[in-house]
C-alpha positions in Angstrom: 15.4 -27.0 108.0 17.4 -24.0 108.3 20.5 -23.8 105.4 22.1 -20.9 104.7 21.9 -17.9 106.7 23.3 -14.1 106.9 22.4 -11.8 110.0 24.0 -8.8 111.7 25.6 -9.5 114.8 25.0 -6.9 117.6 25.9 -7.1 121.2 29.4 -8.9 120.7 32.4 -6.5 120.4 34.3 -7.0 117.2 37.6 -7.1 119.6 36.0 -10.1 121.6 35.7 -12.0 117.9 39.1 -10.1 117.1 40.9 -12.4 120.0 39.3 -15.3 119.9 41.5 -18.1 118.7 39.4 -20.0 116.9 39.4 -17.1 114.2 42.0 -15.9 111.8 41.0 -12.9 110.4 42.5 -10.9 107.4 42.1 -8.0 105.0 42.3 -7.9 101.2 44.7 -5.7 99.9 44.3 -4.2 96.2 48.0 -4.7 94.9 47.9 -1.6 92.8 47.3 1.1 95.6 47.9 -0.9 98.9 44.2 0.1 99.3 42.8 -2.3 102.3 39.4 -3.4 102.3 36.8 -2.1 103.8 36.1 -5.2 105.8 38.0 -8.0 107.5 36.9 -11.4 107.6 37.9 -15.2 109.3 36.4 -18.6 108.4 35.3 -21.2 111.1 33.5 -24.4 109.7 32.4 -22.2 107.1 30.9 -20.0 108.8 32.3 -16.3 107.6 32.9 -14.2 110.0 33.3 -10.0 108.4 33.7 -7.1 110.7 33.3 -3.9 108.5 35.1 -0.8 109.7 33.5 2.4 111.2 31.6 5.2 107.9 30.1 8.1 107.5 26.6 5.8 107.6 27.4 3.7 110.7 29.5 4.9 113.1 30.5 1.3 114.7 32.0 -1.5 113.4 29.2 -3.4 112.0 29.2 -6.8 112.0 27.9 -10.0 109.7 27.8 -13.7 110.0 26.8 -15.7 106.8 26.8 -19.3 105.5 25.3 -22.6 106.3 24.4 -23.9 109.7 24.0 -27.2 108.3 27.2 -27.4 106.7 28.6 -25.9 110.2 26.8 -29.1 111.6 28.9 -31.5 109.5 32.1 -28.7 110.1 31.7 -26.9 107.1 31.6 -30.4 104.6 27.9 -30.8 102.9 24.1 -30.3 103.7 22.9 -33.8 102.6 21.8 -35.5 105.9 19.2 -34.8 108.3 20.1 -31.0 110.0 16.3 -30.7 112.1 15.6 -28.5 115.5 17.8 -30.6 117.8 21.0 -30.0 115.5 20.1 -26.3 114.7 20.1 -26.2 119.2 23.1 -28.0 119.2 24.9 -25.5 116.9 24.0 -22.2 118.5 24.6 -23.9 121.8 28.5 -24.1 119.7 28.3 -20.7 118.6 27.4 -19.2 122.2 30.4 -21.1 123.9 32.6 -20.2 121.1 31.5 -16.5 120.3 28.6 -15.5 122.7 26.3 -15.6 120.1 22.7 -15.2 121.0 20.0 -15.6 119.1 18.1 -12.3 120.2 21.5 -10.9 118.5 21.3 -12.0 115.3 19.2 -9.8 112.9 18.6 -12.2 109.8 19.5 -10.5 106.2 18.9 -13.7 104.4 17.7 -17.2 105.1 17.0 -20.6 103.2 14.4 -22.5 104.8 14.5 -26.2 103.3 14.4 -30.2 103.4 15.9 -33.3 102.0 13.5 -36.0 101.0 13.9 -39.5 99.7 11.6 -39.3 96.4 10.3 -42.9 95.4 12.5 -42.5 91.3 15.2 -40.9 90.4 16.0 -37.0 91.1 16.9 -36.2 87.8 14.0 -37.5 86.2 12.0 -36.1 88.9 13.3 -32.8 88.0 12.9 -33.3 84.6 9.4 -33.3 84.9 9.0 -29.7 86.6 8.7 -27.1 83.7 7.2 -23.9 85.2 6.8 -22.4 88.4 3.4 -21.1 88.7 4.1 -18.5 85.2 7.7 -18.9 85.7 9.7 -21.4 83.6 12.3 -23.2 85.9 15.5 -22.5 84.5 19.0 -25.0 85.0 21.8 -23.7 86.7 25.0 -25.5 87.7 27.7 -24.3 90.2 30.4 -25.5 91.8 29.1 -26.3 95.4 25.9 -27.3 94.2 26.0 -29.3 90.9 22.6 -28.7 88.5 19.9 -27.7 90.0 16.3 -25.7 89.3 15.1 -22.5 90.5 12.6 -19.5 89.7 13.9 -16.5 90.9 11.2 -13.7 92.2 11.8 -10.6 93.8 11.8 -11.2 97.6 13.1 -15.1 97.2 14.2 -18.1 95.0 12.6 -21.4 95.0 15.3 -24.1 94.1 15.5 -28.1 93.8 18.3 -30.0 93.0 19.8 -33.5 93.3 21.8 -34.0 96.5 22.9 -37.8 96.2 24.6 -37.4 92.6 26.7 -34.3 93.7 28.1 -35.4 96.7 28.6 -39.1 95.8 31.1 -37.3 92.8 33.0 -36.1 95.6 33.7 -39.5 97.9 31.0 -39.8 100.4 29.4 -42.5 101.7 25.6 -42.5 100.6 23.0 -45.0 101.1 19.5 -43.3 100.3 18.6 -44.2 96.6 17.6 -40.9 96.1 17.9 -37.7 97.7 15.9 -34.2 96.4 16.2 -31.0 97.5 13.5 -28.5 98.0 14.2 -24.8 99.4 13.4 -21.6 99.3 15.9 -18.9 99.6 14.3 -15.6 101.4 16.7 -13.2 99.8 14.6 -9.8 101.2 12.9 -9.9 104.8 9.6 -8.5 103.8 7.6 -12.1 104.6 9.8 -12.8 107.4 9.0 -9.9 108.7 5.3 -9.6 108.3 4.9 -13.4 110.1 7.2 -11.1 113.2 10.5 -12.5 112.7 13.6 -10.4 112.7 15.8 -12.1 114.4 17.1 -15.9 115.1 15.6 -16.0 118.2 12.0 -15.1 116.4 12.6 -17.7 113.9 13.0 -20.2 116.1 10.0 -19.1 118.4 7.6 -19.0 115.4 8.4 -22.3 114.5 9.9 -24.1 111.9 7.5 -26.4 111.3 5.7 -23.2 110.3 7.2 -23.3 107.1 6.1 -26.7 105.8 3.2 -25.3 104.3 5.3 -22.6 102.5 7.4 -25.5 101.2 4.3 -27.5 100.0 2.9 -24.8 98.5 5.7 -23.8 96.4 5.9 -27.7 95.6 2.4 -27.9 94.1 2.6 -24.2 92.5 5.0 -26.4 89.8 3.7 -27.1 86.2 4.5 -30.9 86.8 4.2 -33.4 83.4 4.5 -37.6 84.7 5.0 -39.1 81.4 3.0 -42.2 83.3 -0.3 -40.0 83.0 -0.2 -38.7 79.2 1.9 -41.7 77.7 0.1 -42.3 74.1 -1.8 -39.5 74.6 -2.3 -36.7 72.0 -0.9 -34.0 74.9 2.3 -36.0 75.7 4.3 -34.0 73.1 2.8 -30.7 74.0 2.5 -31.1 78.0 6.1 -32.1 78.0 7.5 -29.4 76.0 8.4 -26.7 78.3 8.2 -24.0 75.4 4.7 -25.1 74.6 3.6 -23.6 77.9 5.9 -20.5 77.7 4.3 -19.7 74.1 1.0 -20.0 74.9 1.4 -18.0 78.2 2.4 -15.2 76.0 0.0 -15.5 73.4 -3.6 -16.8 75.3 -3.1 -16.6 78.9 -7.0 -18.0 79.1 -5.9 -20.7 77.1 -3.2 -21.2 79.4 -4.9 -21.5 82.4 -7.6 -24.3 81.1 -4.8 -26.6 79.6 -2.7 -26.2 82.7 -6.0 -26.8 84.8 -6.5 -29.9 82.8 -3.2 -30.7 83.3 -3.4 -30.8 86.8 -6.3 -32.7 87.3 -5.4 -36.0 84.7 -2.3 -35.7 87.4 -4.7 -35.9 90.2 -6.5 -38.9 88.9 -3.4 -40.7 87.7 -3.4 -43.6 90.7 0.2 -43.4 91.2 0.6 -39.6 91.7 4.3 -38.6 91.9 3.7 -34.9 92.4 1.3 -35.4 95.8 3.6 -38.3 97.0 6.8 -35.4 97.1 4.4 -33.0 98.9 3.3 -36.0 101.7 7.3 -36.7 101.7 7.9 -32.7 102.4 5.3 -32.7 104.8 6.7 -36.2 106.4 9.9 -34.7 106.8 9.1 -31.3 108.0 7.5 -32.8 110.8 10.5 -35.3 111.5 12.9 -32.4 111.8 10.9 -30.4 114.3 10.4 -33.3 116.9 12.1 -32.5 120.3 14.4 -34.7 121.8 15.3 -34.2 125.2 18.8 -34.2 126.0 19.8 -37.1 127.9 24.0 -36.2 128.6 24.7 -32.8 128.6 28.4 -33.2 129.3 28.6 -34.3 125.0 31.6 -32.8 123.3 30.0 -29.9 121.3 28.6 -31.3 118.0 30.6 -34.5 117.4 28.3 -36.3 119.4 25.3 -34.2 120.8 21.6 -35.3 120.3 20.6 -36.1 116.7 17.2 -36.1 115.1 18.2 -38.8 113.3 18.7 -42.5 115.6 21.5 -43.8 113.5 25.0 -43.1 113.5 26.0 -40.8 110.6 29.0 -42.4 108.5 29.1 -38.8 107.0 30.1 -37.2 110.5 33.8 -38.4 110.9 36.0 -35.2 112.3 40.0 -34.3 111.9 41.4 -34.9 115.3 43.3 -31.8 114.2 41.6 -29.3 112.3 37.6 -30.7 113.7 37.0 -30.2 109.8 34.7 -32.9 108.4 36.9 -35.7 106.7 34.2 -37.7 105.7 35.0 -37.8 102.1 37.9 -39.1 102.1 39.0 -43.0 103.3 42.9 -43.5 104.3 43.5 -41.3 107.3 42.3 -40.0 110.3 43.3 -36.9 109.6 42.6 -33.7 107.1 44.9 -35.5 104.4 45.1 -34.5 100.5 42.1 -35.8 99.6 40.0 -34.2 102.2 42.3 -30.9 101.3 41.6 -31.1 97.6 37.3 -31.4 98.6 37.8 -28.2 100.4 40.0 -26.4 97.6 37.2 -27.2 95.1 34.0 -26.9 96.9 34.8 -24.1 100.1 37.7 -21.8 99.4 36.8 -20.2 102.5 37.8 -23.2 104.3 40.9 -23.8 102.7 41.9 -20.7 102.8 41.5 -20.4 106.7 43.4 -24.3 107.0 46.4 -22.6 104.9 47.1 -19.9 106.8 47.1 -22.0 109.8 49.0 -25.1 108.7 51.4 -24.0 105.9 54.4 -22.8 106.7 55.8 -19.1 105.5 58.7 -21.2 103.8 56.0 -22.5 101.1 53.8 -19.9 100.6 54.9 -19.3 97.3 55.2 -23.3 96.3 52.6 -24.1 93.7 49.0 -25.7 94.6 50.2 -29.6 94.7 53.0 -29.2 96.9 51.2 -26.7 99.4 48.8 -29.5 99.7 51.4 -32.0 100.9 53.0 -29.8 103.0 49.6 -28.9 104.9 48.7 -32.3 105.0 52.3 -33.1 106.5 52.2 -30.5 109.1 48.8 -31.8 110.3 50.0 -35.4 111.0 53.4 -33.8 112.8 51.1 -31.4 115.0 49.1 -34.4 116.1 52.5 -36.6 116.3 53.7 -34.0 118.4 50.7 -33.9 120.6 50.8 -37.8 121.3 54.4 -37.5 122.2 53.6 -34.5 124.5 51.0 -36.7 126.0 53.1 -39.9 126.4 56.1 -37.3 128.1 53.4 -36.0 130.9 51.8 -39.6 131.1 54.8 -42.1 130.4 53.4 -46.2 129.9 55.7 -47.0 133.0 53.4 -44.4 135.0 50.9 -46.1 137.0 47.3 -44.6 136.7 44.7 -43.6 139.4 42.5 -46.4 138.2 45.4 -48.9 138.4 46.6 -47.7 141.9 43.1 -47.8 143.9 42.1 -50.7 142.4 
């Protein structure tokens, strides 16, 4: 349930995440005073990793962690499958053996607490039909990384929905759900976090997730919802479905206001097939499915490619680089981070890119322009993992006899 996140790191020493390998970090330069940052920063999975150097307000070297853990979960590549309690485990278990990240470290700064259901038509329609949230119209945004989606942006958070399947099948993967709809809500201050006692990851998690299904219901039944099925050949259908209808007459007769949007909601409530309580029993289906335990059965698993999964089947959109461990599941011909995979990340993490460039691409093309920097990374992946089979056939040659063959 957990998406995005940003917290302060305390009790790891910026030299320990300095040296670790696993982390390239760099400093922007501005190219008209030679001026460095005031941070540096590294990538891994896209997870960004900024250590900020020491001010006249803190006298350490503070640092920040920020992005999603369920895009970390499929190594930095999309959000769209199942990411419940046993992968959000399985990930910090990752980040402790990586970084010594505990949980009791991490102060949270920002967090987005949401799900991914299957709704029974199609998301856009679906989406079509939420106009307001509670006095709020819901406005349409589109970014890159995200395609269109909804929100209502408050004070202390935003509540968002947006269609996962049509984004992410644009970009090459492999999926099977009909549908897919996504409802979060983004806690951009900490005031309710903090008045339910959490400050830090390791609260969160000791609260509960499944704490927040109610929050995530509530917001979902807050929404000024019109099913053409309920008004069709009505007298209301062309007012109830114009969304300026309802912003006019909240400006001009808020009374009025609330009786037709009372009336509203209760012809939904009587309509026999009621799409707008069928999401909330499909948010409340899935909240649940995300926060049931499984006990893990091998704990010698290889990190995240194949640790415990809330969901039983075997995710097509999990396939790894052999190289890089970057998720390749977008693109078809190779086992390795190839130009398609490499173009995905150019266009929807330049984070991760960036951080695969300055590892794979030699100094000699640093200057080439984008298309042939994208062959040449993709070239020197397949010759480092060349050049580790033929390091491993040198120390293990075919003619060699193995343990297995020689006691058996």
């Amino acid at each position: 349930m957990i998406d995005f996140i940003k917290y302060e790191l305390f009790g790891v020493d910026p030299k320990h995440l300095e040296s670790n390998d696993k982390l390239i970090f760099h400093n922007k330069v501005d190219i008209q005073t030679g001026e460095l940052g005031s941070y540096i920063n590294a990538t891994y999975k896209g997870l960004e990793f900024k250590i900020y150097e020491i001010t006249e307000k803190t006298k350490y070297r503070r640092i920040t962690v920020e992005g999603s853990l369920h895009k970390y979960w499929n190594s930095g590549a999309h959000n769209f499958n199942d990411f419940g309690i046993n992968e959000i485990r399985e990930v910090l278990k990752e980040l402790k053996y990586y970084f010594n990240i505990l949980p009791k470290n991490c102060v949270i700064r920002q967090l987005e607490i949401g799900v991914n259901i299957f709704p029974p038509v199609n998301t856009k329609s679906l989406l079509n039909c939420c106009l307001m949230h509670k006095t709020d119209r819901l406005k349409w945004i589109f970014t890159k990384d995200e395609g269109n989606y909804i929100q209502a942006e408050y004070q202390r958070h935003i509540f968002k929905l947006y269609d996962k399947k049509t984004h992410y099948l644009n970009k090459g993967f492999t999926i099977t759900e009909n549908n897919i709809l996504r409802i979060e809500i983004k806690h951009t201050k900490m005031y309710y976090l903090k008045s339910k006692g959490i400050n830090t990851l390791e609260d969160l998690l000791n609260y509960g997730l499944h704490n927040f299904s109610s929050d995530l219901v509530e917001h979902w039944n807050s929404i000024l919802f019109f099913d053409k099925s309920t008004f069709k050949g009505t007298k209301e259908e062309p007012l109830y479905s114009n969304p300026n209808y309802w912003e006019n007459l909240l400006n001009d007769d808020y009374e009025k206001f609330k009786y037709e949007r009372k009336k509203l909601n209760n012809s939904t409530l009587l309509n026999p097939n009621n799409l707008k309580s069928k999401i909330a029993r499909l948010v409340k289906l899935k909240c649940k499915h995300l926060n049931e335990e499984i006990p893990e059965i091998n704990p010698l698993h290889i990190r995240l490619k194949t640790g415990k999964r809330t969901s039983a089947y075997c995710d097509p959109n999990r396939q790894f680089c052999q190289i890089t461990d970057l998720n390749i599941s977008m693109q078809k011909e190779s086992i390795f981070l190839s130009h398609t995979g490499l173009k995905y990340y150019h266009k929807t993490d330049k984070k991760i890119f960036e951080e695969v460039k300055r590892k794979y691409l030699s100094i000699n093309w640093k200057d080439a322009d984008h298309k042939k920097q994208i062959k040449e990374i993709a070239h020197n992946i397949r010759n480092k993992a060349n050049n580790l089979r033929l390091k491993q056939e040198r120390l293990y040659p075919s003619v060699q006899r193995t343990l297995f063959e020689i006691t058996a």
